[in-house]
C-alpha positions in Angstrom: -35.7 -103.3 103.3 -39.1 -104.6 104.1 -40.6 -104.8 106.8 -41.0 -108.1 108.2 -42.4 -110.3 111.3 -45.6 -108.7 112.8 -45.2 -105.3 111.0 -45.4 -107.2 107.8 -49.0 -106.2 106.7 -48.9 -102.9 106.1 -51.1 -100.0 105.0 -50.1 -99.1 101.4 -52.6 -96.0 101.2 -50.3 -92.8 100.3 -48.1 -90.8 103.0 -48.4 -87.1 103.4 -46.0 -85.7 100.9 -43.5 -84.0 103.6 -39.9 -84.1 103.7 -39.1 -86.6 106.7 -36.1 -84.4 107.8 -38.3 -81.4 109.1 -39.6 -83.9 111.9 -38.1 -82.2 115.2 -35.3 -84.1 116.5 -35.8 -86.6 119.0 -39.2 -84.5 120.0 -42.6 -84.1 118.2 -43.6 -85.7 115.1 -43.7 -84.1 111.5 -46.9 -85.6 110.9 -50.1 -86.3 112.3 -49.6 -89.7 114.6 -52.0 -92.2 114.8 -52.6 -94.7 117.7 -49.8 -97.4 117.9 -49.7 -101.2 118.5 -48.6 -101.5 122.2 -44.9 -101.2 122.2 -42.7 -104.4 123.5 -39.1 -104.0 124.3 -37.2 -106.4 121.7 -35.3 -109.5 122.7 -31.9 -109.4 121.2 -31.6 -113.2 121.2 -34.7 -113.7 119.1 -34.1 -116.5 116.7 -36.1 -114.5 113.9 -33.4 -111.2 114.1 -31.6 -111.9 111.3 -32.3 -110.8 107.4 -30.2 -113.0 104.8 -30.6 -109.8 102.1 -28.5 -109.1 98.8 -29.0 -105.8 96.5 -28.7 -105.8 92.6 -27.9 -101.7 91.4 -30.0 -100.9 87.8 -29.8 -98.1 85.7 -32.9 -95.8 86.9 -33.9 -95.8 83.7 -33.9 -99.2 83.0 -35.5 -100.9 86.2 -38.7 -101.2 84.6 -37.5 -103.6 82.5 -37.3 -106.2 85.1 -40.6 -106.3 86.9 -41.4 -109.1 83.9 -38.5 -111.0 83.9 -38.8 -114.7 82.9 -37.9 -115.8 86.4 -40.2 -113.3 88.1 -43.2 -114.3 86.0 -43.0 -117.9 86.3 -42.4 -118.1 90.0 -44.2 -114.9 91.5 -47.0 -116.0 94.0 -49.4 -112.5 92.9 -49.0 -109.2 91.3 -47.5 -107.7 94.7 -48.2 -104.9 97.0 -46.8 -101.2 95.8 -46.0 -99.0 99.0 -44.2 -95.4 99.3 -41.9 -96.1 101.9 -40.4 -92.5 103.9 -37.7 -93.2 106.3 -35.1 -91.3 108.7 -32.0 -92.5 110.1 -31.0 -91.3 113.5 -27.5 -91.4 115.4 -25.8 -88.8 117.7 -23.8 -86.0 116.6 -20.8 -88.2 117.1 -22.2 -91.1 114.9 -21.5 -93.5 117.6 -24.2 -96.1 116.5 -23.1 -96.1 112.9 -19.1 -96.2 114.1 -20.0 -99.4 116.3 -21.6 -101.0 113.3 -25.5 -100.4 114.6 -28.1 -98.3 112.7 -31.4 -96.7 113.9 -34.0 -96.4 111.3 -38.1 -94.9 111.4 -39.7 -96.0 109.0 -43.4 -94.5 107.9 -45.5 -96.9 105.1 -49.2 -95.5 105.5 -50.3 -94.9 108.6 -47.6 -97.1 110.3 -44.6 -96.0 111.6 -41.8 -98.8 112.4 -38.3 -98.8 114.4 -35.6 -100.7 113.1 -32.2 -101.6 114.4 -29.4 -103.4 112.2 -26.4 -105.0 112.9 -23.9 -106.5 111.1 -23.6 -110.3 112.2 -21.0 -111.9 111.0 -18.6 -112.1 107.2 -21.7 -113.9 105.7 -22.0 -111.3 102.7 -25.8 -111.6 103.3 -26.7 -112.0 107.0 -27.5 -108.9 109.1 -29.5 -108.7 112.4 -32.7 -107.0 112.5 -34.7 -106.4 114.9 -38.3 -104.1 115.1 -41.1 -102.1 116.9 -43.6 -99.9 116.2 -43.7 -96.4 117.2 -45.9 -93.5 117.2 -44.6 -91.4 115.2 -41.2 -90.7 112.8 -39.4 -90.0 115.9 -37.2 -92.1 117.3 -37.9 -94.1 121.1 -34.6 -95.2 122.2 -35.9 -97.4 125.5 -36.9 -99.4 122.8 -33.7 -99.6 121.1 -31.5 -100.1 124.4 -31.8 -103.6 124.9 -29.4 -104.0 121.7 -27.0 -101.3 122.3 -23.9 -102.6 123.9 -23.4 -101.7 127.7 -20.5 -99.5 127.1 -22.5 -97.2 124.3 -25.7 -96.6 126.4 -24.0 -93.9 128.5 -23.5 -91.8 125.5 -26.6 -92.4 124.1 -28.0 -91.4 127.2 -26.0 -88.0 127.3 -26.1 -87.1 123.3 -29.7 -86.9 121.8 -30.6 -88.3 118.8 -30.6 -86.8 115.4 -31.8 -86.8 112.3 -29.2 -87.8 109.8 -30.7 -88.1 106.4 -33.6 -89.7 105.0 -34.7 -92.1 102.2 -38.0 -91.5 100.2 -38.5 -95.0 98.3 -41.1 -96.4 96.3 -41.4 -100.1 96.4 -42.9 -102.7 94.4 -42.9 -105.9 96.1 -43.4 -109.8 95.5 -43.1 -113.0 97.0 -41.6 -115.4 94.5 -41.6 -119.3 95.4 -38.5 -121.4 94.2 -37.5 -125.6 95.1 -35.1 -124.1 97.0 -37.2 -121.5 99.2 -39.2 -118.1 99.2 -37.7 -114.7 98.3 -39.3 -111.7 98.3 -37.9 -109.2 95.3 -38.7 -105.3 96.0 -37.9 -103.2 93.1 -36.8 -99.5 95.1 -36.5 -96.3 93.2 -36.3 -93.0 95.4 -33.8 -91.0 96.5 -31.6 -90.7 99.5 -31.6 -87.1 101.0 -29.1 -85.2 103.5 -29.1 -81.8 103.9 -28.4 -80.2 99.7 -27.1 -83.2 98.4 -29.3 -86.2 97.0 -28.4 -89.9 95.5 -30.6 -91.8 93.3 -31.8 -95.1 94.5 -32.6 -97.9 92.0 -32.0 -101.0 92.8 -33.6 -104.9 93.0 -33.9 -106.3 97.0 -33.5 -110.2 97.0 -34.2 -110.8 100.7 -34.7 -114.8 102.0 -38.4 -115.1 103.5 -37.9 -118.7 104.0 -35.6 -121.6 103.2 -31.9 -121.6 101.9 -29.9 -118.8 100.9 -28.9 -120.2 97.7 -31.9 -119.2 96.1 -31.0 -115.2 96.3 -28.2 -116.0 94.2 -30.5 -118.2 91.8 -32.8 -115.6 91.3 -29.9 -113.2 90.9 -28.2 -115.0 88.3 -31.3 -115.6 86.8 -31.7 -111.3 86.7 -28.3 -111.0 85.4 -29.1 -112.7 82.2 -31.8 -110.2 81.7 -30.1 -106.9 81.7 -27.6 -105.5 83.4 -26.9 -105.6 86.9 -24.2 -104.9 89.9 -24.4 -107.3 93.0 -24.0 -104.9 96.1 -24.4 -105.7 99.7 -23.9 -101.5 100.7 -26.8 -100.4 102.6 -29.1 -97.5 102.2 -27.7 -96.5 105.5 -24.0 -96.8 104.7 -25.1 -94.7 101.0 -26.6 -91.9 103.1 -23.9 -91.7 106.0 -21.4 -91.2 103.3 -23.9 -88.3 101.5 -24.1 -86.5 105.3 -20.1 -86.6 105.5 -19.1 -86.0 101.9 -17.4 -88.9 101.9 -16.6 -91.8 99.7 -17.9 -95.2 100.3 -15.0 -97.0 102.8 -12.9 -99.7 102.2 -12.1 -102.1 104.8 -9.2 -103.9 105.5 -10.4 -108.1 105.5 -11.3 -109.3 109.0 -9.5 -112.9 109.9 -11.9 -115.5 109.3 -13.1 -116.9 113.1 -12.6 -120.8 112.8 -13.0 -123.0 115.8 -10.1 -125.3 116.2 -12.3 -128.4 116.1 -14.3 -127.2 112.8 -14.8 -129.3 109.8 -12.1 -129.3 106.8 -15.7 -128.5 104.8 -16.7 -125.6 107.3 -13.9 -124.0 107.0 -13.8 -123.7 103.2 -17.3 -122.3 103.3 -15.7 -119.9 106.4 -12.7 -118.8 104.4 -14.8 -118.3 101.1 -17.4 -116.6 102.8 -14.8 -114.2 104.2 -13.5 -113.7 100.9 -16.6 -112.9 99.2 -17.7 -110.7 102.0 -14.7 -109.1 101.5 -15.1 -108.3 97.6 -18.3 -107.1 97.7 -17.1 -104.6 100.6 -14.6 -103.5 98.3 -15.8 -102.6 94.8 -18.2 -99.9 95.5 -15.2 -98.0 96.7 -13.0 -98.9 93.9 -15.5 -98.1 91.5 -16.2 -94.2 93.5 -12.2 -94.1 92.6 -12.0 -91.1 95.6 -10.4 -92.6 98.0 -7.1 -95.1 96.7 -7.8 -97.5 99.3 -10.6 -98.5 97.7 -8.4 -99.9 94.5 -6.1 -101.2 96.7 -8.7 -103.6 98.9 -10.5 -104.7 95.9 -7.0 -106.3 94.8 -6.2 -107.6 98.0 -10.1 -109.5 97.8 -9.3 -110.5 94.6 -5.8 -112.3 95.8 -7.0 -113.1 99.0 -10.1 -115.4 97.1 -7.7 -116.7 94.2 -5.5 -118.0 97.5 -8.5 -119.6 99.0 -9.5 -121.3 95.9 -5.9 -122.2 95.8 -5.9 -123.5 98.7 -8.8 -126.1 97.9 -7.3 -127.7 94.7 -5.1 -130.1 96.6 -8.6 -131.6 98.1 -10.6 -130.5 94.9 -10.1 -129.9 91.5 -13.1 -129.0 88.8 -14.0 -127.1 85.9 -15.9 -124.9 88.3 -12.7 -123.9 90.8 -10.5 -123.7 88.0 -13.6 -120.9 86.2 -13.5 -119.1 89.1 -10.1 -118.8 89.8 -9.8 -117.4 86.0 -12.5 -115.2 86.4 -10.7 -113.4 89.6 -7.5 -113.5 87.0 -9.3 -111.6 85.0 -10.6 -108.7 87.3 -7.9 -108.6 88.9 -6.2 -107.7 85.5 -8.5 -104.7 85.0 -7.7 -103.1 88.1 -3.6 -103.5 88.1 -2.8 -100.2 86.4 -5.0 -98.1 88.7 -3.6 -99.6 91.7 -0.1 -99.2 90.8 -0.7 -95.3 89.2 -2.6 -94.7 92.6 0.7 -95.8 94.5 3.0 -93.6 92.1 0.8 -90.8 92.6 0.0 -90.6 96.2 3.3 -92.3 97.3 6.5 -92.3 94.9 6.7 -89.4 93.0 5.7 -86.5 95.7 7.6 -88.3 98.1 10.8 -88.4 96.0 9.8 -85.0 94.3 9.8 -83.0 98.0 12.9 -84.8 98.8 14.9 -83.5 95.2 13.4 -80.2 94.8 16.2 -79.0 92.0 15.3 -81.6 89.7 13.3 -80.5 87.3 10.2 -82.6 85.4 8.4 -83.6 88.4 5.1 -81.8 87.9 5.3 -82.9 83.5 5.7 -86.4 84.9 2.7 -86.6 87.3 0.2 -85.3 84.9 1.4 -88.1 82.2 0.3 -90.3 85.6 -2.6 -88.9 86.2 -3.9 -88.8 82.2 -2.8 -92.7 82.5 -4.7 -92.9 86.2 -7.9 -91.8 84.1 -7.5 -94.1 81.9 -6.9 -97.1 84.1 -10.0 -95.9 86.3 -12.3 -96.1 82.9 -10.8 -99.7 81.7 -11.6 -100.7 85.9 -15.4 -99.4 85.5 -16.1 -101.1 82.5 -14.9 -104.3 83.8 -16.8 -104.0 87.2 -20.0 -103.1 84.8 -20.1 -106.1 82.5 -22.5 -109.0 82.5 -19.2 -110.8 83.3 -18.3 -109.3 86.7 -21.7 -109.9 87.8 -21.6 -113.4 86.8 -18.6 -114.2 88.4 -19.4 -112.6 92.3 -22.9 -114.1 91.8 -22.1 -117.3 90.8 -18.9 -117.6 93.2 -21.8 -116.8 96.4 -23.8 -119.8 94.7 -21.4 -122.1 94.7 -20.2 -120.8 98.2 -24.0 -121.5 99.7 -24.5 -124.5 97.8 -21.2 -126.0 98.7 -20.5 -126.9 94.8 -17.1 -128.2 95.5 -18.9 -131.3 97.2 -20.5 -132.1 94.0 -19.1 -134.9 91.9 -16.5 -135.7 94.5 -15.4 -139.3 95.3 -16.2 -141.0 98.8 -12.3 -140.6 99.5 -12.8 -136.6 99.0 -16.0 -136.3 101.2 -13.8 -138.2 103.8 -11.4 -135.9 103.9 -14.4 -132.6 103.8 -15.3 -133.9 107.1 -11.8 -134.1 108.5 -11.0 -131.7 111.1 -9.5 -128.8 109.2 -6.4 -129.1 111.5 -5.3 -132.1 110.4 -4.9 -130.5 106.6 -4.0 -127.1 107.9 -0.8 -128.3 109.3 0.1 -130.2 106.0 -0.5 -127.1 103.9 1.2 -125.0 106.5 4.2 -127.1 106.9 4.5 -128.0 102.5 4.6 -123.9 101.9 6.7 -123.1 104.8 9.3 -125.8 103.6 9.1 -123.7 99.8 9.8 -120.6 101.4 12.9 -122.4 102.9 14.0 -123.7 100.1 13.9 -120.7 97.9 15.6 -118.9 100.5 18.9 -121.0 99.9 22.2 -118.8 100.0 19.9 -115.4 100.2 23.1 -113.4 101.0 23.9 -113.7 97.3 20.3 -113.8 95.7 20.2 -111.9 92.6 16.8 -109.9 92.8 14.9 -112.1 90.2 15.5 -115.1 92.3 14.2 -113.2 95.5 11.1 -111.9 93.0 10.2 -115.7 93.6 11.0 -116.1 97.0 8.4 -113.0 97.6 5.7 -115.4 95.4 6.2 -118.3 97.5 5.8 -116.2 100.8 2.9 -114.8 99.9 1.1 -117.8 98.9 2.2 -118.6 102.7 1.4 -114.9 104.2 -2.5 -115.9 102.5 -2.4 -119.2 103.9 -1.6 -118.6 107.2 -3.9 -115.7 107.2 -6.7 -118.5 106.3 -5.6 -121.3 108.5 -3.8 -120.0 111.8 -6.4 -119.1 113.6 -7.3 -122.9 114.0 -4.3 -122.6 116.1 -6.0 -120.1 118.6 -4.6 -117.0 120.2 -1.3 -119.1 121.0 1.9 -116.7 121.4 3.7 -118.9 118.6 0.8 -118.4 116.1 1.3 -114.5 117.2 5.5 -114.8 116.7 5.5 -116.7 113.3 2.5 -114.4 112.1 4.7 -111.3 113.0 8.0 -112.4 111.9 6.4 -113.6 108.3 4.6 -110.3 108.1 8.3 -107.9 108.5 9.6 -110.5 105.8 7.2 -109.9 103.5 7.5 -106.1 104.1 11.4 -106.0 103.8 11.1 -107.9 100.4 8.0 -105.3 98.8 10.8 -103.5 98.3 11.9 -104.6 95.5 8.3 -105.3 94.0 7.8 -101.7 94.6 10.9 -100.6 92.6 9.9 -102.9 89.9 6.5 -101.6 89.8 7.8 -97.8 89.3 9.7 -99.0 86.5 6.7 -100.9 85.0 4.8 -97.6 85.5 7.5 -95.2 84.3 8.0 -97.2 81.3 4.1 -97.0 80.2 4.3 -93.1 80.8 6.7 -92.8 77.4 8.7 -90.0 78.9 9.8 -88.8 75.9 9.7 -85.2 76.7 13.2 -84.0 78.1 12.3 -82.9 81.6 10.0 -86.2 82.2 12.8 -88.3 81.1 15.1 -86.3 84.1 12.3 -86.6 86.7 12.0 -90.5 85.7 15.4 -91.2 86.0 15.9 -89.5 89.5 12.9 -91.6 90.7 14.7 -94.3 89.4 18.4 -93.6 90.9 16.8 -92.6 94.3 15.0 -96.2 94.8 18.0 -98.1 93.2 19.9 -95.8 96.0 17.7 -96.5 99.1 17.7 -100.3 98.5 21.8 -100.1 99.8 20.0 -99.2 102.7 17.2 -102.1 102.5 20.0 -105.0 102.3 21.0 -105.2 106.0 17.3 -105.5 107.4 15.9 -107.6 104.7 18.7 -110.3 105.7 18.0 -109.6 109.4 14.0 -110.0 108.8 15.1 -113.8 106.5 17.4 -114.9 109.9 14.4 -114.4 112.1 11.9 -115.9 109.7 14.2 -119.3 109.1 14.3 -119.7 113.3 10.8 -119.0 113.9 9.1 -122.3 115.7 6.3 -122.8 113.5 2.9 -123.2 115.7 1.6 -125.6 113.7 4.5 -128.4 115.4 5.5 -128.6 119.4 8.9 -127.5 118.1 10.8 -126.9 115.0 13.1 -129.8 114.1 
């Protein structure tokens, strides 16, 4: 990223070529130092720590073609300054800054050398905290650093040196573009990240807010998706080269409960959840797209629900041609990706599980590589959906409308009334309305047939989402807690049967026409139709407890 505040002005003359990973660790400098600024311990609480930053990924070979973009050329202030940017990233052997969310970056432009520590702030997509000092030399100072460490970590950091992790050799072209709605500057990076043998290309377009509001990244970003093609990415060039040191694919994290305060805004809360939701996506698809690890499949479709239930969740207040695009467009993703998810579960779940248990039956190993041909397939349809024009459109234009609050516009004075609202008030409608549905298609569930109870699973979810959204405006309260819980096991008891219809969805698509695939298929099938006996007695249990749970959103159930 660039560097910013006082380090700002830079030196762009060219750095000794040297590979920034033969600098001792934590001890003398690979290259010749140069008399500092003084150093100043950094305050933590400085209003100017934070970076509002998004990244669009380019084709190396065709990054070039941007630098005269229409929107570049009619709002760039001057040509730009060019720099060759050498950085290492330091952590302990354990990692313990990088597993607490906190990187430690020296960075070398010229004869400068800068110390940077991030943070992730908060589920804004595009908000980190920053904060810098200069140094002497590509080695790390950690008294500088320790002000921002949390108590609890200093200890370590104090017992386990430093290290060099991996390091990023980037070229940058940057410029200052002015827009109505505030100043970016765009740096166009190409380099390469290095640890250890391996290497990763970086090529990529920094949109990173110098002044104003936020909605201007995605302006410009839209703009730059009309002009070639382009993948929206908040993952770091720390995150990229952590990964690179441990072999590992990019991770996938579970969503994080958006934080509402009880007394927030109907309008706030909207822009909380959707934030959340977006933040959320954009975590997601770089792991889906790596395909390594299956939870990174898996997460991108819970986004992609999680965000069509939050846009959902606003049409009783809003409706518009713009909500109703965007819920399509998540439709439509989330259409690309259903066949990996569910091949990933067959694999890595259903078949070896049921295959160890059966070991006479023959077919088994004909059967999973019909799956895994089919997995291939489904993984190639995903990353041709995640790389059209479309997909970019769609994540960009849902942050712009986030940031610009677009379902405010065109709204009548009764709708802006209820925006301002406390969120409470309509939280406990919503909560109350789809509780009441679950209810009521959970009449006579002792004799439900399994389509009926297919339905009864739809309705809960659209409640599971909803109170996922809305409870915590209910606080920390042991109620909340209770009904949370007791939703959660119903929810679990009735996946069940989603799953078994999902393996004969999958099985079907195989076409196991082949003799031994067809016996395989039909022992998967007989051992899940088997097991759900077994299923019947706690699914009614989990329905008893979830029809007498007090609902915290009343004093008492009625």
């Amino acid at each position: 990223m660039p560097d910013s505040g006082a380090n700002a002005s830079v030196s762009e003359r060219a750095v000794e070529e040297v590979d920034p990973l033969d600098a001792k660790r934590g001890g003398d400098a690979a290259v010749e130092t140069v008399t500092p600024e003084p150093a100043s311990l950094p305050d933590p609480a400085a209003g100017a720590g934070h970076e509002i930053e998004l990244k669009l990924l380019v084709a190396a070979d065709r990054l070039a073609d941007f630098h005269d973009a229409a929107i570049i050329t009619a709002h760039a202030r001057n040509r730009g300054t060019r720099k060759h940017l050498k950085s290492i990233y330091y952590d302990t052997p354990k990692r313990t800054l990088w597993k607490h969310g906190l990187t430690l970056r020296v960075r070398q432009s010229g004869s400068r050398f800068i110390q940077t520590v991030k943070t992730q702030t908060s589920d804004d997509p595009l908000k980190r905290g920053e904060w810098e000092a200069s140094v002497p030399s590509l080695a790390p100072d950690p008294t500088l650093a320790m002000t921002l460490i949390p108590e609890d970590l200093r200890a370590e950091l104090d017992t386990h040196r430093l290290e060099a992790v991996f390091s990023a050799d980037v070229h940058r072209h940057a410029r200052l573009l002015d827009l109505p709605q505030g100043t970016v500057e765009i740096a166009f990076d190409s380099g390469v990240i290095k640890a250890g043998e391996q290497t990763e290309i970086v090529s990529e377009i920094e949109l990173e807010l110098k002044s104003g509001h936020p909605a201007a990244v995605y302006d410009i970003a839209l703009r730059l998706a009309e002009h070639g093609a382009v993948r929206p990415s908040i993952r770091t060039k720390s995150a990229r080269g952590f990964d690179l040191a441990a072999g590992a694919a990019p991770g996938a994290e579970k969503p994080r409960r958006p934080q509402l305060d009880p007394a927030v805004s109907l309008d706030e809360a909207f822009a909380v959840i959707l934030q959340s939701s977006l933040h959320h996506l954009l975590q997601a698809i770089p792991a889906a797209e790596d395909g390594r690890n299956p939870e990174g499949v898996h997460q991108l479709r819970v986004a992609l629900r999680r965000l069509r239930a939050a846009l959902h969740l606003m049409q009783p207040v809003e409706t518009s041609a713009a909500l109703d695009g965007l819920v399509a467009e998540a439709r439509w993703l989330a259409q690309n990706l259903s066949a990996a998810r569910d091949l990933d579960v067959f694999l890595t779940g259903t078949l070896p599980e049921i295959a160890e248990a059966c070991p006479t039956v023959a077919g088994f190993d004909t059967l999973r590589a019909l799956a895994e041909r089919q997995r291939e397939l489904a993984y190639r349809k995903l990353r041709l959906a995640l790389a059209e024009r479309r997909c970019a459109t769609f994540v960009l234009g849902l942050g712009a409308w986030i940031e610009t609050r677009g379902w405010r516009n065109d709204v009548s004075p009764e709708t802006l009334g209820k925006l301002a609202a406390p969120a409470r008030d309509f939280a406990g409608h919503i909560l109350a309305e789809r509780h009441q549905k679950v209810l009521k298609r959970g009449r006579h569930f002792k004799k439900q047939p399994p389509e009926r109870r297919h339905r009864l699973r739809l309705a809960l979810k659209k409640l599971r989402y909803s109170t996922d959204f809305l409870l915590p405006l209910y606080g920390a309260s042991k109620p909340a807690k209770k009904y949370a819980r007791t939703l959660a096991g119903l929810q679990e008891q009735l996946g069940y049967y989603n799953d078994m219809a999902v393996t004969a969805e999958v099985l079907d698509a195989l076409g196991t026409t082949s003799t031994d695939a067809a016996t395989a298929a039909a022992a998967i099938t007989g051992w899940q139709a088997h097991a759900m006996v077994g299923v019947e007695q706690p699914l009614r249990q989990a329905w008893r407890a979830f029809a007498k749970v007090p609902t915290p959103w009343l004093p008492e159930k009625a």
